[in-house]
N, C-alpha and C positions, 0 to 999 in steps of 0.2 A: 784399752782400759775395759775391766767387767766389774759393773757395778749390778750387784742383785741381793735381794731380796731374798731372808732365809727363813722357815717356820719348821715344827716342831725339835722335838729333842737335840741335843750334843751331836751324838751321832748319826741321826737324819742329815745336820746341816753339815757335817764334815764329807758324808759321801758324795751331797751334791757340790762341795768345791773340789771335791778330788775328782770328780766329775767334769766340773765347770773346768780346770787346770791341764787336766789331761794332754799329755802331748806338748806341753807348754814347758819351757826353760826361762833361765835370766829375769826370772821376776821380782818384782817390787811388791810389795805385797802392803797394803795400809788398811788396819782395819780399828771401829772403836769400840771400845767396852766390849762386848760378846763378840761382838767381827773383831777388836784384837785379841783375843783366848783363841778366838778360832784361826787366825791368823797366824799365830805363835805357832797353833799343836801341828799347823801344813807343815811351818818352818822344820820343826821338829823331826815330821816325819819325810820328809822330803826334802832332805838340806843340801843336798845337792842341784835342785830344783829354784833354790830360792835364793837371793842377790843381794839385798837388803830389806827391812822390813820399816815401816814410819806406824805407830802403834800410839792409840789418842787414847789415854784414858784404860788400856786394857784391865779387861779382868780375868786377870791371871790367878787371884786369889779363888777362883770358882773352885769345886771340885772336881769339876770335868777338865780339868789342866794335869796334863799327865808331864812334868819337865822330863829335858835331859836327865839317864842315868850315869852316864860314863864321863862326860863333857860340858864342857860350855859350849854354844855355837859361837862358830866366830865371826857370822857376818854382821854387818853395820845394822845397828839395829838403834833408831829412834824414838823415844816414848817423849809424849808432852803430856801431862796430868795437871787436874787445877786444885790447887792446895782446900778450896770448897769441897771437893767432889764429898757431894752427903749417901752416894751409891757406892764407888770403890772405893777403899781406902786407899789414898797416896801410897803412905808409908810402905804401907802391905805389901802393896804392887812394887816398889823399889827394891825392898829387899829379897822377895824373890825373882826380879829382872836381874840383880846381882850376879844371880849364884845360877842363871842362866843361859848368861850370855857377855862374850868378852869383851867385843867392841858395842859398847853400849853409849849413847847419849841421853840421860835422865834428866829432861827439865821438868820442875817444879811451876806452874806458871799462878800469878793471883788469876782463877778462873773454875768453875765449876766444871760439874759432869761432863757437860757438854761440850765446854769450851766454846762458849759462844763469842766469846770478846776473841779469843785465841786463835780459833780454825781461821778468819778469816784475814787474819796478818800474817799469815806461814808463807816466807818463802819455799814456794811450793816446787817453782824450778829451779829450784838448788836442792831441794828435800830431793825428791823426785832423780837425781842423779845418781849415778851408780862410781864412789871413788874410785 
């Protein structure tokens, strides 16, 4: 598990995860709001590299989210979002998770940004699995 801490711009923090990942396969990848944008754009560019993704709240609607052109990804790909969230919009975030990605699980939870009520009931060792 690599859990760290990212500062400045889009692309500062993409080179230090391509960095961070280097050399690394079969990954799980979970990241929230900005660590899921950033989460996604690895998947994206490294889909061979990545296994499934657990994705809390992403903000995929940023501008710095470049999707798929050709395809959907096909790996298992899990979002939880809290119908509150007053930072991402739900909505937004769902219908572009749509259109990129095939195996998706989209839950809607009563829970804000943060997911506070939420994060901490996740079955996490069953998230956490690779089917």
């Amino acid at each position: 598990m690599i859990i760290e801490d990212y500062t400045g711009d889009f692309a500062t923090r993409m080179r230090k995860l391509d960095g961070l990942l280097s050399g690394k396969n079969d990954l799980i990848l979970v990241g929230s709001s900005y660590g899921g944008l950033m989460a996604t754009q690895y998947a994206i560019d490294n889909e061979n590299k990545v296994k499934k993704m657990i994705l809390l709240a992403p903000a995929l609607n940023l501008p710095e989210f470049k999707p798929p052109v050709h395809t959907k990804l096909p790996l298992p790909v899990i979002i939880y979002h809290g119908t509150d969230d007053d930072v991402v919009n739900p909505q937004i975030v769902k219908k572009i998770a749509l259109q990129c990605f095939s195996n998706l699980q989209h839950h809607l939870v009563d829970d804000d940004h943060s997911l506070r009520k939420t994060f901490p009931v996740l079955d996490w060792k069953n998230l956490l699995l690779i089917d």
